[in-house]
C-alpha positions in Angstrom: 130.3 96.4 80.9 131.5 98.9 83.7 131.0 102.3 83.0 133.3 104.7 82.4 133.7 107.9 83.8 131.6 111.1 83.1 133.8 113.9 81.9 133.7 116.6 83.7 134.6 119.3 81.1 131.5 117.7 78.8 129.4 117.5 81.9 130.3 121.2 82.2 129.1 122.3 78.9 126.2 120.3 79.1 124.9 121.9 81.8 125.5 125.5 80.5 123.4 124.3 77.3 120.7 122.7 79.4 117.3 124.1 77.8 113.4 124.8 79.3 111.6 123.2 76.9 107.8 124.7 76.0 106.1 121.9 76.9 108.3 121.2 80.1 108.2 122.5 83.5 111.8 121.5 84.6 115.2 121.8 82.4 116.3 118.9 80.5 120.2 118.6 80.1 121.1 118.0 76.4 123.7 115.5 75.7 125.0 113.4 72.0 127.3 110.8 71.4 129.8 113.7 69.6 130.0 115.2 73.0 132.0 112.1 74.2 134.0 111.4 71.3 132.0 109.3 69.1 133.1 109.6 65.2 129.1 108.3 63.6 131.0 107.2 60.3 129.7 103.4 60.8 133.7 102.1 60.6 134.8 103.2 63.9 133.9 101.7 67.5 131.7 104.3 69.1 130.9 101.8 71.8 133.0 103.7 74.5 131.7 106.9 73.3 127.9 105.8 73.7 129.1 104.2 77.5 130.4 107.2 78.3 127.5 109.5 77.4 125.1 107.1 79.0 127.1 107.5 82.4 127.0 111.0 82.4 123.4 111.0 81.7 122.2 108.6 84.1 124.5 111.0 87.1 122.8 114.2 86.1 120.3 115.4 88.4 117.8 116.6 85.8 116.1 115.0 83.2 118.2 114.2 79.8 118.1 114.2 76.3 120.9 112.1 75.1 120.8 112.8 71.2 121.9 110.0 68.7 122.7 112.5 65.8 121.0 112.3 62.6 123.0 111.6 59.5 125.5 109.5 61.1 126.5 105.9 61.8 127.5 104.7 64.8 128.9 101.1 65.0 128.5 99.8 68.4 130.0 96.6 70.1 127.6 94.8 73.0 126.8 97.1 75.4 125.2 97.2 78.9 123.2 100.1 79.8 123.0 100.4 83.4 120.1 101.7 86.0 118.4 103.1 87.9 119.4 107.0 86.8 118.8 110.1 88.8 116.2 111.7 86.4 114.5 110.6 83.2 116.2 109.9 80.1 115.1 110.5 76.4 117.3 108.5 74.2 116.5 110.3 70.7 117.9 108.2 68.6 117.2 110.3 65.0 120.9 108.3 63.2 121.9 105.2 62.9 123.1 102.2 65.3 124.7 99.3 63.6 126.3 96.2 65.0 129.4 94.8 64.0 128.5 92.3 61.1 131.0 89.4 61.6 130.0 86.8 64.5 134.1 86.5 64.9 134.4 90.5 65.5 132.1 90.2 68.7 135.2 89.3 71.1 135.5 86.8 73.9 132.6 88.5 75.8 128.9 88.0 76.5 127.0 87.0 72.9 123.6 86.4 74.3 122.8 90.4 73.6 123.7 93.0 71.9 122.0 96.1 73.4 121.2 95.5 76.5 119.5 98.0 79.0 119.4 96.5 83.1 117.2 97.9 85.8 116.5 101.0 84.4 113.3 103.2 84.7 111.7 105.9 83.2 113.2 105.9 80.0 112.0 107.0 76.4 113.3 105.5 72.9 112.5 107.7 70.2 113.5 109.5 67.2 113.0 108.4 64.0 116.4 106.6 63.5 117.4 102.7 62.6 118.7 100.2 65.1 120.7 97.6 62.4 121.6 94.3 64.0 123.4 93.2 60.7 122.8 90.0 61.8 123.1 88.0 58.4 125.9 85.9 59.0 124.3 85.2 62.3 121.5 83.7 60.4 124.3 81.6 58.0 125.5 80.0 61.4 122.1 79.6 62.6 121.1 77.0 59.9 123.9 74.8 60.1 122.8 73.8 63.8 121.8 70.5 62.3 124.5 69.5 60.6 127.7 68.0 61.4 130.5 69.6 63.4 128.3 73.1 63.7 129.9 75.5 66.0 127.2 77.6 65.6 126.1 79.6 69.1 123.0 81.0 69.9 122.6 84.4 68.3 122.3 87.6 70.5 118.8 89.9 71.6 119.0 92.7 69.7 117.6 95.9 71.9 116.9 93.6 75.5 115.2 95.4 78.2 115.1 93.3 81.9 114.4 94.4 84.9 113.7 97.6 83.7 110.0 99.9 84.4 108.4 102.6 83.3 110.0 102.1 79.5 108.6 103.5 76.6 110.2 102.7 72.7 108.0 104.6 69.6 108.7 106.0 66.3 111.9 104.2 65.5 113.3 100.8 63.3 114.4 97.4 64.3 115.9 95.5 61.7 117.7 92.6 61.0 118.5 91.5 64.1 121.3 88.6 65.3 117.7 86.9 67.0 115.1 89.1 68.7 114.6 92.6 67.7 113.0 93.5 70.8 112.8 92.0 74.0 111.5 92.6 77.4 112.5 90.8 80.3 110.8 91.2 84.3 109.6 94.3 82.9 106.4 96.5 83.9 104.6 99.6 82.4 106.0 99.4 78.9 105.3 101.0 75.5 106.2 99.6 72.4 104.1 101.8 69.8 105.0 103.2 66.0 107.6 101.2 65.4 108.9 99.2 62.1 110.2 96.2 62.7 111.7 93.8 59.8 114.1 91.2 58.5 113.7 88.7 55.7 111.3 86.1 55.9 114.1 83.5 55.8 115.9 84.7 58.5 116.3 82.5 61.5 114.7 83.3 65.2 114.3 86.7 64.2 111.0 87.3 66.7 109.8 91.0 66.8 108.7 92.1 70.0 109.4 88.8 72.4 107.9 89.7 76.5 108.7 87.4 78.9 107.7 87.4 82.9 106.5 91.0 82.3 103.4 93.2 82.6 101.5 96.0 82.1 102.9 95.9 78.2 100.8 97.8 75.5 102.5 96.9 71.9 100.4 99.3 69.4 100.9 100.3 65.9 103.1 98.0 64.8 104.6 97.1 61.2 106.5 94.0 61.9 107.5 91.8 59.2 110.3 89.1 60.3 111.4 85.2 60.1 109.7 84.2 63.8 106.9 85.5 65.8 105.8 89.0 65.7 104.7 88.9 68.5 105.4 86.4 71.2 104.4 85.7 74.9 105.9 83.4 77.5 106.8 82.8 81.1 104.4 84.8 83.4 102.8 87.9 81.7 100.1 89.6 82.6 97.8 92.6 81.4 99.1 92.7 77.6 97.7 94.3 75.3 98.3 94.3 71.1 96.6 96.6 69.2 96.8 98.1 65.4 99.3 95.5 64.3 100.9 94.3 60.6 101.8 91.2 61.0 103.6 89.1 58.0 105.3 87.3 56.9 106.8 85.3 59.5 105.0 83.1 62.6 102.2 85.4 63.6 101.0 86.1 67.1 101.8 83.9 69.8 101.6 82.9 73.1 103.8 80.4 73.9 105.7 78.1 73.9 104.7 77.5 77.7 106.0 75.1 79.9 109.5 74.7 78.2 111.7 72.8 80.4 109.5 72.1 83.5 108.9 75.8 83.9 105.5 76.9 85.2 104.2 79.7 83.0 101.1 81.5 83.7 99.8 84.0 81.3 96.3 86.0 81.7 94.4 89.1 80.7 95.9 89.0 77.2 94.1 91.6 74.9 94.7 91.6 71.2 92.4 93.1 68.3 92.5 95.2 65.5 95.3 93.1 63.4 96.3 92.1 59.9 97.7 89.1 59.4 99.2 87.9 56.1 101.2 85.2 54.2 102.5 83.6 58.0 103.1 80.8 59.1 100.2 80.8 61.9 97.4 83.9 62.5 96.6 83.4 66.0 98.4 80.7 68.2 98.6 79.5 71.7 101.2 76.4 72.5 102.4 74.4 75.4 104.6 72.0 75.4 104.1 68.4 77.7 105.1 68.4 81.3 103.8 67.6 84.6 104.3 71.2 86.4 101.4 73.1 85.7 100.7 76.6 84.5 97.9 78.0 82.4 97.3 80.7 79.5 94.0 82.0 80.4 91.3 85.0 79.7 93.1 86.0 76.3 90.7 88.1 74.0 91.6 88.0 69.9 89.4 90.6 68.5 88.6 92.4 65.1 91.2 90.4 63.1 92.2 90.2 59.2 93.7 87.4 58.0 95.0 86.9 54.5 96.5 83.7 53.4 97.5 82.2 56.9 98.4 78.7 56.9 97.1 78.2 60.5 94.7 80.8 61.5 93.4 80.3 64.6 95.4 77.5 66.8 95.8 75.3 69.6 98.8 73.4 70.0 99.0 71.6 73.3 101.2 68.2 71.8 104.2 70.4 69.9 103.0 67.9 67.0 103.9 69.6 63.4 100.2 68.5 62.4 97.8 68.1 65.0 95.1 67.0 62.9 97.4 63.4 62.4 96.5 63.1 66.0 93.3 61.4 65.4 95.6 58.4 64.0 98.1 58.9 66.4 96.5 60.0 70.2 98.7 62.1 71.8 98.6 60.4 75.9 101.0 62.4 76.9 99.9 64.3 79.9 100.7 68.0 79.9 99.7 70.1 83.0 99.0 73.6 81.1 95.6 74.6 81.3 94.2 76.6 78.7 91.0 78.3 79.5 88.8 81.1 78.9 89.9 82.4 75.1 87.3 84.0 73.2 87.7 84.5 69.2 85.2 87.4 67.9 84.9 88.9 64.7 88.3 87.4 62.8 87.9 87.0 59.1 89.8 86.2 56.0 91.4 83.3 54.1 93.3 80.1 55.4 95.9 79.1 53.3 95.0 74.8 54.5 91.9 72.7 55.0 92.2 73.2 58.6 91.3 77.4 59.3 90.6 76.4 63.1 92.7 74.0 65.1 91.9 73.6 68.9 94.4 69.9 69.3 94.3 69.9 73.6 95.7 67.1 75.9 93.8 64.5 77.4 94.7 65.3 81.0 93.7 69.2 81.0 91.3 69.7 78.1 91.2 73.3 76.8 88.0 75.1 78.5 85.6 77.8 78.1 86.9 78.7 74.7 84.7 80.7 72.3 84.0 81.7 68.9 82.0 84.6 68.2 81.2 85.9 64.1 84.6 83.9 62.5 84.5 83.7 58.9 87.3 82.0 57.5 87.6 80.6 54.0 90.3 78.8 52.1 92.2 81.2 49.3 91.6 78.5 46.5 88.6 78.4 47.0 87.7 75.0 48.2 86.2 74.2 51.4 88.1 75.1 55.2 87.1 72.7 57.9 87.9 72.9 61.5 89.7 70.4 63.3 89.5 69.7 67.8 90.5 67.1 70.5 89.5 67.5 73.7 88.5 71.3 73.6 85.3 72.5 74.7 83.3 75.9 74.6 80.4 77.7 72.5 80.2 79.6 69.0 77.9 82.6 68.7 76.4 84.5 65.5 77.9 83.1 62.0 80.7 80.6 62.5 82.7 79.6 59.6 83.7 77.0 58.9 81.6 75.0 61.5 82.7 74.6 64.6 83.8 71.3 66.0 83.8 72.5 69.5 82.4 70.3 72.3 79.6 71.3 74.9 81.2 72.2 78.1 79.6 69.9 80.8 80.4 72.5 83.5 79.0 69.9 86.8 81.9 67.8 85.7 84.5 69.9 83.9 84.6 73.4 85.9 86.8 73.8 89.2 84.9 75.9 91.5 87.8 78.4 91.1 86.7 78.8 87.9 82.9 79.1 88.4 84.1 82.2 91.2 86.1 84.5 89.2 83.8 83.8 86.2 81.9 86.9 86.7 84.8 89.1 87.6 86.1 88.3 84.5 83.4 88.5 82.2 84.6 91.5 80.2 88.5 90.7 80.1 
């Protein structure tokens, strides 16, 4: 969407009220959506009015506050934020942002986001306030996608961030997006910490925090409760870390899928620990799909993790079959050219809602490597007995394993490239 045009009589004001905060060593220019005409009663279209103010505040030449007002509504059709700025922005969104609610009111335009931020830097998200994507009837058209003459489209990103560094989003609420509640896209040195993310646990594709091709990312004290993923991790990432996270319901943590339509994903130095997990779908998953490409997810660390009534704890899905433990009667052949390698497991307890708490199903052409267990106790919540299931994975447990693990000895002579063996030690503490 092209910007519009600063004003200058608002521009003028703003700067007169610019203010030295204490904690500041420079002015910051104080701008809000009222300034530019917005009316905040969640009826009127406030998109021009949130276009306008984000012009003027990306032109200014010192850092900004652009103030969302609290107590207020403002309804806001898609919208593309452009960067770079001149200065830093804070975005201090203490009201509320809704969406429009009907698919039909969206217009003619782009539908695959609603809030969409490109190529800009140094930028902080805060303030309390509610981001609303409304996005029930997008869920409505979402399920009929099976079904006989479905129109249905592909629902929007809620809050999409590509291209964009330096970004940090805290203390604020994501809810009920169109799809994803948060994305980032090509993105480095991001923050996503302190926020509440949620929509119903029917509620279709709605991820919480989705990265892809992005690094640097540290998503921290987290309530997410959605319909998809809370988490999820694809294309080329690097140097993520989860921490403090309440996952559930919903899918759980994952990276993956990799390797979606030929693409070569490579994902590495993945750090998550400290989570609850409870009533999802999976705990802790990592999944390619078959190709003959390549790619790898590699050195990934789950650590210090609760479970509570997880159908699929701790997983390993390199067939995309719906239950890997049928492959025994059915070998999957299929060659797939994602490597998975180097994930440790270490202290993750709690209860397995099926027989199978631990599920490592590989391929037959790249076996999953070096993985490791280290003081898992997983039991099942009625009380019978949890058993592990593998094919073609390979590693070692340490301390108390539970259940047992089916793991495989790793014949390193035969198994290990000698990449592997060079940057073992490098990596021995990712």
């Amino acid at each position: 969407m092209a910007r519009a045009a600063p004003r200058p009589a608002v521009l003028m004001v703003a700067a007169v009220v610019a203010v030295l905060l204490p904690d500041a060593a420079e002015p910051r220019i104080l701008l809000t959506l009222d300034d530019f005409g917005a009316v905040g009663d969640g009826v009127a279209d406030d998109t021009k009015a949130f276009a306008g103010a984000w012009t003027a505040a990306c032109a200014a030449a010192d850092n900004v506050i652009l103030n969302v007002p609290a107590g207020k509504t403002f309804r806001i059709w898609p919208l593309t934020l452009v960067g770079p700025c001149s200065s830093e922005i804070k975005l201090l969104i203490s009201g509320n942002i809704v969406a429009p609610e009907s698919p039909s009111d969206w217009g003619p335009g782009d539908r695959r986001q609603w809030l969409h931020f490109h190529k800009v830097q140094d930028l902080k998200v805060t303030g309390g306030g509610i981001i609303d994507g409304r996005g029930q009837q997008w869920w409505a058209r979402s399920s009929c996608e099976e079904k006989k003459n479905c129109t249905a489209q592909p629902a929007p990103k809620a809050v999409h961030f590509e291209d964009c560094h330096g970004i940090s989003v805290k203390g604020i609420t994501l809810q009920n997006s169109q799809q994803y509640h948060l994305t980032f896209t090509r993105s480095s040195n991001v923050e996503a910490n302190y926020l509440r993310v949620t929509s119903p646990e029917d509620s279709i594709d709605t991820k919480g925090i989705h990265l892809v091709d992005s690094k640097n990312v540290h998503v921290m004290d987290n309530l997410i409760s959605t319909g998809d993923d809370c988490v999820s991790i694809v294309g080329n990432c690097t140097d993520v870390r989860l921490r403090a996270i309440s996952c559930g319901p919903g899918h759980g943590i994952s990276i993956g899928t990799l390797g979606v339509n030929g693409s070569v994903d490579y994902v590495e130095k993945i750090k998550v620990d400290t989570l609850f997990i409870s009533n999802a779908e999976n705990g802790v998953r990592i999944k390619t799909t078959k190709n003959d490409v390549g790619g790898f997810a590699r050195k990934v660390k789950f650590e210090s993790i609760m479970m509570r009534n997880v159908t699929n704890p701790i997983i390993i899905d390199q067939g995309n079959s719906d239950d890997p433990a049928d492959s025994s009667e059915a070998p999957q052949t299929a060659a797939t050219a994602v490597q998975v390698e180097k994930i440790n497991y270490i202290d993750i307890r709690g209860t397995s809602a099926s027989e199978h708490a631990v599920t490592f199903s590989c391929s037959d052409a790249k076996p999953c490597r070096h993985l490791s267990l280290t003081n898992v106790n997983l039991t099942r919540v009625d009380g019978r007995k949890a058993s592990s299931y593998c094919r073609k994975a390979f590693g070692k447990t340490t301390g108390t394993v539970i259940p047992e693990s089916c793991l495989s000895k790793e014949d390193f002579v035969h198994h290990v490239p000698r990449h592997y063996e060079e940057d073992e030690e490098e990596d021995s503490d990712s």
